[in-house]
C-alpha positions in Angstrom: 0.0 0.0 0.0 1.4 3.5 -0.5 -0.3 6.9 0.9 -0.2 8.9 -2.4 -1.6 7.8 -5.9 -2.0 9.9 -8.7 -3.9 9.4 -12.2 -4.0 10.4 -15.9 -7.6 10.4 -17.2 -6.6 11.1 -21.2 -9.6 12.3 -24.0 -10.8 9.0 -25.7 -11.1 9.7 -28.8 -13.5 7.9 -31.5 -11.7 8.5 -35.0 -14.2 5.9 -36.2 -17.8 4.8 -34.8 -20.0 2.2 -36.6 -23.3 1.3 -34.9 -23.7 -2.3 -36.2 -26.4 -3.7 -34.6 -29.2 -3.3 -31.7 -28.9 -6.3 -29.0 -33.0 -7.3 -28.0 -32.0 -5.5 -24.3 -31.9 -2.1 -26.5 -28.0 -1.7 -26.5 -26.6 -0.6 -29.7 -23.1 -3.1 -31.0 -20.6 -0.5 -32.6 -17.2 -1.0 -34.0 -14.8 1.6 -33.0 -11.4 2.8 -33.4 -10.2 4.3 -30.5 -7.3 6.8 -29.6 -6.3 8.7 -26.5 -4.9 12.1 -26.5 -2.7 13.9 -24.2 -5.1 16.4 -23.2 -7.2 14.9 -20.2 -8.0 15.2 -16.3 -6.4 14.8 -13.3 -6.5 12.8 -10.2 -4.8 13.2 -7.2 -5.7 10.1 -4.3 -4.7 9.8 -0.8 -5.4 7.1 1.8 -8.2 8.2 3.9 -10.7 6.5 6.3 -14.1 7.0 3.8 -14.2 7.9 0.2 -14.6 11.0 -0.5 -14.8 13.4 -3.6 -14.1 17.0 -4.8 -13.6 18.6 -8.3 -11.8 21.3 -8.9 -10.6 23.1 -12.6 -12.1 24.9 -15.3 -15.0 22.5 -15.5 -15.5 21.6 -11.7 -19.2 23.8 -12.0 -20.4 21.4 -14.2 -19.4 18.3 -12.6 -21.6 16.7 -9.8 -19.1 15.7 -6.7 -22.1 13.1 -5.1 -23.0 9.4 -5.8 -24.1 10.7 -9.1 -20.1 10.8 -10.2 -18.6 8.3 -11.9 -15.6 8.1 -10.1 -17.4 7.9 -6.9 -18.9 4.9 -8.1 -16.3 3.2 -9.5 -14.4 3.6 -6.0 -17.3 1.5 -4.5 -17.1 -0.7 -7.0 -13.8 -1.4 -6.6 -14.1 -1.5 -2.8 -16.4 -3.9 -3.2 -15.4 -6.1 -6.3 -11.8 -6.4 -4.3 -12.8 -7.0 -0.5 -12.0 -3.9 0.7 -14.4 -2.9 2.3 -12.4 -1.4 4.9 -10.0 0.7 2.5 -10.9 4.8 1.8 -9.5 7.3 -0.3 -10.2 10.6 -1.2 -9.8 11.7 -4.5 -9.2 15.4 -6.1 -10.3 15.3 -9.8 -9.1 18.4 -11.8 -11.3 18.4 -14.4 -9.8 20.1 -17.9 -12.0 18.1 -20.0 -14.9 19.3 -21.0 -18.5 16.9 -19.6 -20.9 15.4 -22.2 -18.7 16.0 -24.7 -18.1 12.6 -26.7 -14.6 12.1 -25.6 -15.5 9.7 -22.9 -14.3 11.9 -19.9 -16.7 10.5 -17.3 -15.3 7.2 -18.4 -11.6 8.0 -18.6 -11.8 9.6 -15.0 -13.6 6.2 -13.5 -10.8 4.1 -14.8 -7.6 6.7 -13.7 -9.8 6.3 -10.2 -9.6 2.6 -10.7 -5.8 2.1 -11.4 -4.9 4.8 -8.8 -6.9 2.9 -6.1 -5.3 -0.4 -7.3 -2.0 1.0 -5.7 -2.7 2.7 -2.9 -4.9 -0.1 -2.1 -2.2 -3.2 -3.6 -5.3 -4.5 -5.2 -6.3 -6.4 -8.5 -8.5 -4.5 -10.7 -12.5 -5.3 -10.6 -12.9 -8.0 -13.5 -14.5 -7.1 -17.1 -18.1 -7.3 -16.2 -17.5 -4.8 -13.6 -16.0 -2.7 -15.4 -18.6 -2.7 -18.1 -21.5 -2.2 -15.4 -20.2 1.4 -15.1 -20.4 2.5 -18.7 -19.7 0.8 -22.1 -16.0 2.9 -22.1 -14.9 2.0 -19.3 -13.1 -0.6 -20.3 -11.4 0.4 -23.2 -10.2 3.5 -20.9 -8.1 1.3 -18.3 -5.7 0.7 -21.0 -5.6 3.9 -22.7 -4.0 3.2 -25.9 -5.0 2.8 -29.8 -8.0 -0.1 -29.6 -10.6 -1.6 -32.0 -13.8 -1.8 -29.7 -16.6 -3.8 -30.4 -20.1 -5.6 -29.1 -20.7 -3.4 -26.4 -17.6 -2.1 -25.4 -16.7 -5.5 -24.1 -14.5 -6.9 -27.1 -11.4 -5.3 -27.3 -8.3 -5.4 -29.2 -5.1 -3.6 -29.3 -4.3 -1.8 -32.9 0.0 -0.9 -34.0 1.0 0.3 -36.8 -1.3 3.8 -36.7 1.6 6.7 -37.6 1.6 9.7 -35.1 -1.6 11.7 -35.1 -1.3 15.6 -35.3 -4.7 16.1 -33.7 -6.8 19.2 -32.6 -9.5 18.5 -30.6 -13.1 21.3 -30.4 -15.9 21.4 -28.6 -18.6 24.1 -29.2 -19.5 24.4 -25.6 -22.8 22.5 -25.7 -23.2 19.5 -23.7 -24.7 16.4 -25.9 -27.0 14.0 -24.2 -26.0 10.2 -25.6 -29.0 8.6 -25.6 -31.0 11.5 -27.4 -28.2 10.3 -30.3 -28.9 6.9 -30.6 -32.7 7.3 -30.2 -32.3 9.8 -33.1 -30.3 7.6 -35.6 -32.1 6.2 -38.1 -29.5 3.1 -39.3 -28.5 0.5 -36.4 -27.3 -2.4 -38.8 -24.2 -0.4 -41.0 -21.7 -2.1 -42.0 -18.4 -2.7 -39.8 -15.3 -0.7 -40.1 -13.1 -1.8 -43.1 -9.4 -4.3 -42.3 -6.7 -1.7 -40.8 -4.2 -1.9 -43.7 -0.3 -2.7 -41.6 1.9 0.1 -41.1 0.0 3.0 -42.4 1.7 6.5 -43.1 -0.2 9.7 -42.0 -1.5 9.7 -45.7 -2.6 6.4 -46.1 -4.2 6.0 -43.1 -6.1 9.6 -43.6 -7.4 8.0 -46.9 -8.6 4.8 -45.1 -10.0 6.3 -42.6 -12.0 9.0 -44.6 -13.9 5.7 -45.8 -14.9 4.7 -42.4 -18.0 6.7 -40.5 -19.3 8.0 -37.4 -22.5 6.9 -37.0 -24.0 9.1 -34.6 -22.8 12.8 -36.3 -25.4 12.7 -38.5 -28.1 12.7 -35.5 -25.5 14.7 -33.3 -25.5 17.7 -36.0 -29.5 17.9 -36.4 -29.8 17.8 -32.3 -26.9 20.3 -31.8 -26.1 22.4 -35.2 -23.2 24.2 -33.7 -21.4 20.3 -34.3 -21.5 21.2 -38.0 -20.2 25.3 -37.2 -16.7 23.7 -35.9 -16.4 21.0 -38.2 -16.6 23.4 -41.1 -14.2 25.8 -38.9 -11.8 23.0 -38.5 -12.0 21.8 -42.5 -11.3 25.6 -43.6 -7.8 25.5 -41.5 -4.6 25.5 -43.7 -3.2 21.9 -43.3 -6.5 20.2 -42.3 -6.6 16.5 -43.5 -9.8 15.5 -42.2 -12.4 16.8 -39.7 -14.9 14.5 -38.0 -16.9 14.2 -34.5 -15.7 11.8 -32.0 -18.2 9.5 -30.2 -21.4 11.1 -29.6 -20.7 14.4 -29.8 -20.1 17.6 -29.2 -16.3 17.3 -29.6 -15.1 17.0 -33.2 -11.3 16.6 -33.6 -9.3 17.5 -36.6 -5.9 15.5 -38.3 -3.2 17.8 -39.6 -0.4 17.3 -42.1 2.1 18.2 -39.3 2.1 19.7 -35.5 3.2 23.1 -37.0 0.0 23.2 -38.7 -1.8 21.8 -35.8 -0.4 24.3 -33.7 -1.1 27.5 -35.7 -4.6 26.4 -36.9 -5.5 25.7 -32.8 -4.2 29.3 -32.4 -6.3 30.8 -35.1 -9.4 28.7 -33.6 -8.7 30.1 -30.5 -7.9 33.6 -31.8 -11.8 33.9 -33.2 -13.5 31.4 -31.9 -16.3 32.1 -29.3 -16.0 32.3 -25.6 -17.4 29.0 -25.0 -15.2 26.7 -27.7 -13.2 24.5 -25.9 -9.5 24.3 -27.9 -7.1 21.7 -27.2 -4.0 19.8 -29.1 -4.1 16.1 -28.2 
């Protein structure tokens, strides 16, 4: 056991979402390729007698801190999954990311909370169907690195080969609620995502990719028209190879030729964007 943990809660980022099927229990089988980017949250944990939460950062005001919070339940879960039931902790989450935004923050957070809580605790992990009782991304977040995810967010498998990813992550500000996507999409049987060609440049795998889909934009954009506002912003920057929304929305990231370009088009966005555009390289 050690007193001190800390955590790294990266974006998640969807570059590719294909809604595949509708199970008879209502949930919806995708086929995802996932990222993570270097923006994210923070969490600091300490040994204490109960668990505990606060929130602190530029998005702390919109973040409930009670047994609403993910990361609150995921520390009972782990508690309880692992026997200790007579472990605490309190966490600090500084949250930079912005909520309901598509790039699986919520999520992300639960499963930093989960690995931190696994050291200061010297505890094994809660098992898969745990961890896909508190959200579908959950699972694919305790291992945040490039992933194809599938079914339900249960099947998961590890994807090499993807070149290095200039990427510029927006959000317009405006919270998306998930399930008001799916119950707005009009498809739920497309087709899955296309083989991942071996050892893809940054132009290759931009072509492949521009074949593949997000599902849920389409419904995203009609619920929340500002969605199509930043992807046009995004598609008009100098060096822009492709623009698209990640998960369910509101958060659309871009792919640049090079950081440079990444870099100066994220300060142009900034530069004119309004007040409430989150701006962020990942």
């Amino acid at each position: 056991m050690t007193a001190t943990a800390t955590g790294f809660a990266p974006a998640k980022i969807n570059l590719a979402l294909h809604v595949t099927g509708r199970r008879a229990d209502g949930y919806h089988l995708l086929d995802s390729l996932v990222v993570f980017g270097r923006a994210g949250d923070r969490l600091d944990l300490r040994a204490a007698p109960e668990l505990s939460l606060g929130v602190e950062g530029p998005f702390a005001d919109r973040i409930p801190a009670g047994a609403e919070n993910l990361v609150l339940r995921a520390m009972e879960v782990m508690r309880r999954e692992t026997g200790a039931q007579g472990q605490g902790a309190s966490v600090t989450l500084t949250k930079r990311l912005p909520p309901g935004s598509g790039i699986g923050g919520g999520s992300s957070d639960a499963a930093a909370a989960l690995r931190g809580l696994a050291q200061l605790w010297d505890m094994d992990l809660p098992g898969p169907k745990a961890l896909l009782a508190l959200g579908a991304d959950v699972p694919v977040c305790m291992d945040p690195r490039p992933q194809r995810m599938r079914g339900v967010g249960e099947r998961l498998n590890p994807v090499t080969g993807l070149p290095d990813l200039p990427l510029l992550l927006v959000n317009p500000g405006v919270p998306v609620a998930t399930p008001a996507v799916f119950k707005a999409l009009t498809e739920r049987d497309g087709a899955p995502m296309e083989p991942l060609p071996d050892a893809l440049d940054l132009p290759r795998f931009v072509e492949w990719l521009a074949r593949q889909r997000n599902d849920l934009q389409p419904p995203a954009m009609a619920l929340v028209p500002e969605i199509g506002t930043v992807l046009a912003r995004m598609e008009a920057s100098a060096g822009c190879l492709l623009a698209r929304m990640s998960g369910s929305g509101a958060t659309c990231f871009a792919i640049y030729r090079d950081t440079d370009m990444r870099d100066a088009a994220a300060a142009e966005i900034r530069a004119a964007a309004p007040p409430a555009w989150w701006v962020a390289e990942a």
